[in-house]
N, C-alpha and C positions, 0 to 999 in steps of 0.2 A: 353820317351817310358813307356807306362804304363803297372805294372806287370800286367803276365798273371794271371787269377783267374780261379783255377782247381774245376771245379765242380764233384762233382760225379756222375756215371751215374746211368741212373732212375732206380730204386728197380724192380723187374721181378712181375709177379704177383704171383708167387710161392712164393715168401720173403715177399711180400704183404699178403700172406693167412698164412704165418710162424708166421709175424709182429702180426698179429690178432688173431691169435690164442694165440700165449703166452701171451698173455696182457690176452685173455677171462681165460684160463687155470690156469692162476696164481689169479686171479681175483674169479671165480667160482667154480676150481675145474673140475677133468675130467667129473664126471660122471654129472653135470647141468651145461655142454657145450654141445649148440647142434653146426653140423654142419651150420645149418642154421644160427646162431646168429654170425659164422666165417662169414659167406657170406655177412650176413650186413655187419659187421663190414670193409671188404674189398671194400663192393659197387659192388658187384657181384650175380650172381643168383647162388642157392647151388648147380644146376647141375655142373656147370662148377668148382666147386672144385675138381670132380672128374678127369676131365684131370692135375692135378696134384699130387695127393693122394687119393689111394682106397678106404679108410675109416676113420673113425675117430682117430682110433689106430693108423692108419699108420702119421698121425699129427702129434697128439701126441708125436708118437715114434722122429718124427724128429726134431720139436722143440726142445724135452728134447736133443735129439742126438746135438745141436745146441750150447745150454746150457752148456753141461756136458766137450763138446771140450774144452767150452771157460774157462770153471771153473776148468779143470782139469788139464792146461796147466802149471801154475805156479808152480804147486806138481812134475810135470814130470822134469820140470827144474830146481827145486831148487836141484832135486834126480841125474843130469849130473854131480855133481862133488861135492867134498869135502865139507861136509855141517858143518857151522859154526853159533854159535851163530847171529852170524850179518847178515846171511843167513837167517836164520830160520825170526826174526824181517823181512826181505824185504819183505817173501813170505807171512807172515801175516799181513804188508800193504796193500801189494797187490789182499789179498783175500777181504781184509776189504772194499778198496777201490772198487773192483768191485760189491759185493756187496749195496753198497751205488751206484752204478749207475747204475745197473743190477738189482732192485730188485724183480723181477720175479719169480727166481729162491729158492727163500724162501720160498718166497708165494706160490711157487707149490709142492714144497716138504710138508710147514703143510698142504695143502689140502689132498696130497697122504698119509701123519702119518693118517689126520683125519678119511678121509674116501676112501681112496685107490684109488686104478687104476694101469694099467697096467705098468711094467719094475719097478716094486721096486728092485727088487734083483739088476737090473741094473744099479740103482740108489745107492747101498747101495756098492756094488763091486765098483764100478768106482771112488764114490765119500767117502766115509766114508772107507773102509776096507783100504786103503794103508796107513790109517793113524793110523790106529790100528794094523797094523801088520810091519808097519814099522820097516825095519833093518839097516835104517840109521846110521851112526854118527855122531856124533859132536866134534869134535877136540881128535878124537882117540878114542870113547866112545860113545858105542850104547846108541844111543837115550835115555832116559830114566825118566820122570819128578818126577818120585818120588823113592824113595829108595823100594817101595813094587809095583814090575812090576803091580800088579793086580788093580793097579789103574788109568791106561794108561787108558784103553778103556774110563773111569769117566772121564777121563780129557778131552778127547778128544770131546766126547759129552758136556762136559759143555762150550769146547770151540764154539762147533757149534750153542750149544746154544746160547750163547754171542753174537754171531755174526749174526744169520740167527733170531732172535728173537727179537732184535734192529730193522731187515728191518721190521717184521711183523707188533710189537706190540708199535713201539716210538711213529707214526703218534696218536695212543690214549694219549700220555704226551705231547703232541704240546704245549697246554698250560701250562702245568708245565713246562714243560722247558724255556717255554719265546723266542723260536724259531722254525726255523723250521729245523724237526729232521734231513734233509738230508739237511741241507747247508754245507759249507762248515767247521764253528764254529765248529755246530756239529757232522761234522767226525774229527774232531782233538780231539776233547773231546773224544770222542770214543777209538779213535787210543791208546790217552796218557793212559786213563785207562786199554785198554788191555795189554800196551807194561808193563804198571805198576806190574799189576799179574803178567805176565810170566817173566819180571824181579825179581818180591819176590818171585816165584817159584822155577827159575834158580839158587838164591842168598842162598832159604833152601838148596836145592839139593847139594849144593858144600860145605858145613859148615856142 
């Protein structure tokens, strides 16, 4: 008897116009995305975008809406229960890793630093503030990486830097590196060097 083989069923055309759009948006940037260049890209005519979404904003807003679920989920879960160093390492694989196969979401956030667009604040609450204002602990002890709180938000941004600037900016060291940035090599390389920092961060911080 031969196994069954579960396919998945076919994308709607609304996930199709989602699909498109974040690839152009992460790609271009909001504001040199037209609707029209979504409609190519789907194989549709741009009227018909609108029996799905009003406007361009309203894309937008749901793509990011898309995005931010999917990005924000591991922060929500690691925050369900007692957060422990070995904790803290999972959720930072697991942003690292999504990033490396997600990486759209980088690339849309430097177009909205570069040159803007709609739901920053949205973007900046959901995805950056709980990480700055975080009242977590870690084995009985608010969070804390460095012994002068006022260096939290620094770190935090250097972290995202680390991370979200890898998806931007590796693809230009393809040849320096001698591979290619998003295989597999090099998210281990990646991974070993971040977990290396916030090991001699963690290793100051308690000495």
């Amino acid at each position: 008897m031969k196994d069954d083989i579960v396919t998945e069923p076919p994308r709607t055309t609304a996930q199709r116009i989602l699909d498109a759009a974040e690839d152009l948006f992460a790609e271009k940037g909001y504001r040199a995305t037209s609707l029209g260049d979504v409609a190519d890209g789907v194989g549709i005519r741009s009227p018909s975008l609108y029996n799905h979404f009003r406007n361009k904003e309203a894309l937008y807003a749901a793509g990011l809406e898309r995005l931010l679920s999917d990005f924000t989920a591991p922060m929500e879960e690691l925050r369900r229960a007692p957060v422990t160093y070995e904790r803290v390492v999972e959720w930072l694989e697991t942003i690292v890793r999504m990033h490396h196969a997600r990486p759209n979401l980088a690339r849309l956030l430097q177009h909205a630093a570069l040159s803007g667009g709609p739901h920053i604040n949205e973007i900046i609450d959901r995805l950056f503030r709980p990480m700055f204002t975080s009242d977590d602990v870690i084995e009985g002890e608010k969070i804390s990486l460095f012994n002068d709180p006022g260096l939290q938000p620094w770190a935090v941004m250097a972290f995202n830097n680390l991370v979200m600037s890898y998806v931007t900016m590796a693809p230009m060291y393809r040849d320096l590196l001698g591979q290619d940035p998003f295989s597999e090599s090099a998210l281990e390389n990646q991974l070993n060097l971040i977990k290396t920092l916030l090991r001699a961060v963690f290793e100051y911080r308690t000495h």
